[in-house]
Residue, then its C-alpha position, 0 to 999 in steps of 0.5 A: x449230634x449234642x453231647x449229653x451234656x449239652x445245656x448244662x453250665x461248665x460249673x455243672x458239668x464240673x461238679x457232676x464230673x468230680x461228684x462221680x469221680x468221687x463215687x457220690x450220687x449220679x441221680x439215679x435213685x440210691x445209685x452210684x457211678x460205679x453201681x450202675x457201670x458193673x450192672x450195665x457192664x453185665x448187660x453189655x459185655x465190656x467195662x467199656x460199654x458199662x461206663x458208656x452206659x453209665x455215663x449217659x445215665x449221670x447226664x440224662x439225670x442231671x439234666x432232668x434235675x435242673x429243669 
Protein backbone atom coordinates (compact mmCIF):
# COMPACT_ATOMS: atom_id res chain seq x y z
CA UNK A 1 0.00 0.00 0.00
CA UNK A 2 1.57 3.84 -1.16
CA UNK A 3 1.62 6.18 1.89
CA UNK A 4 -0.34 9.18 0.95
CA UNK A 5 2.00 11.14 0.37
CA UNK A 6 3.36 9.16 -2.49
CA UNK A 7 4.37 11.40 -5.31
CA UNK A 8 5.15 14.33 -3.87
CA UNK A 9 8.71 15.98 -3.74
CA UNK A 10 10.56 15.80 0.20
CA UNK A 11 10.45 19.64 -0.47
CA UNK A 12 6.47 19.30 -0.69
CA UNK A 13 5.90 17.28 1.64
CA UNK A 14 8.13 19.30 4.18
CA UNK A 15 6.47 22.32 3.52
CA UNK A 16 2.63 20.77 3.90
CA UNK A 17 3.95 19.44 7.09
CA UNK A 18 5.04 22.42 8.62
CA UNK A 19 1.95 24.51 6.72
CA UNK A 20 -0.38 22.39 9.01
CA UNK A 21 1.75 22.20 11.91
CA UNK A 22 1.52 25.89 11.49
CA UNK A 23 -2.20 25.66 11.65
CA UNK A 24 -2.42 27.60 7.99
CA UNK A 25 -4.34 25.90 5.11
CA UNK A 26 -4.31 22.22 4.32
CA UNK A 27 -6.40 22.44 0.85
CA UNK A 28 -9.61 22.19 1.96
CA UNK A 29 -11.79 25.09 1.06
CA UNK A 30 -11.52 27.88 4.50
CA UNK A 31 -10.34 24.80 6.54
CA UNK A 32 -7.59 24.42 8.61
CA UNK A 33 -5.99 20.99 10.18
CA UNK A 34 -7.13 21.26 13.25
CA UNK A 35 -10.88 22.40 11.98
CA UNK A 36 -11.03 19.26 10.18
CA UNK A 37 -9.50 16.89 12.94
CA UNK A 38 -12.37 18.12 15.68
CA UNK A 39 -15.19 17.62 13.02
CA UNK A 40 -14.04 14.12 12.15
CA UNK A 41 -13.05 13.39 15.77
CA UNK A 42 -16.90 14.10 16.30
CA UNK A 43 -17.74 11.75 13.63
CA UNK A 44 -15.30 8.93 14.45
CA UNK A 45 -15.13 8.76 18.25
CA UNK A 46 -11.45 9.41 19.10
CA UNK A 47 -8.88 12.34 18.62
CA UNK A 48 -6.81 9.54 16.96
CA UNK A 49 -9.28 8.98 14.35
CA UNK A 50 -9.64 12.72 13.69
CA UNK A 51 -6.19 13.44 12.96
CA UNK A 52 -6.03 10.23 10.77
CA UNK A 53 -8.91 11.36 9.02
CA UNK A 54 -7.21 14.92 8.86
CA UNK A 55 -4.17 13.95 7.78
CA UNK A 56 -5.14 11.97 4.66
CA UNK A 57 -7.59 14.96 3.62
CA UNK A 58 -4.23 17.38 3.70
CA UNK A 59 -2.35 14.80 1.44
CA UNK A 60 -5.19 13.90 -0.82
CA UNK A 61 -5.42 17.83 -1.44
CA UNK A 62 -1.95 18.36 -1.96
CA UNK A 63 -1.81 16.28 -4.22
CA UNK A 64 -4.75 17.14 -6.18
CA UNK A 65 -3.07 20.93 -6.43
CA UNK A 66 -0.16 19.67 -7.85
CA UNK A 67 -1.35 18.05 -11.03
Amino acid sequence: MKKPSAGLTKKQKSSTVKSAKAGKDIGKKGKKFEEVAEKAEEKYGSEEAGRRVAAAAMWKNKKRRKK
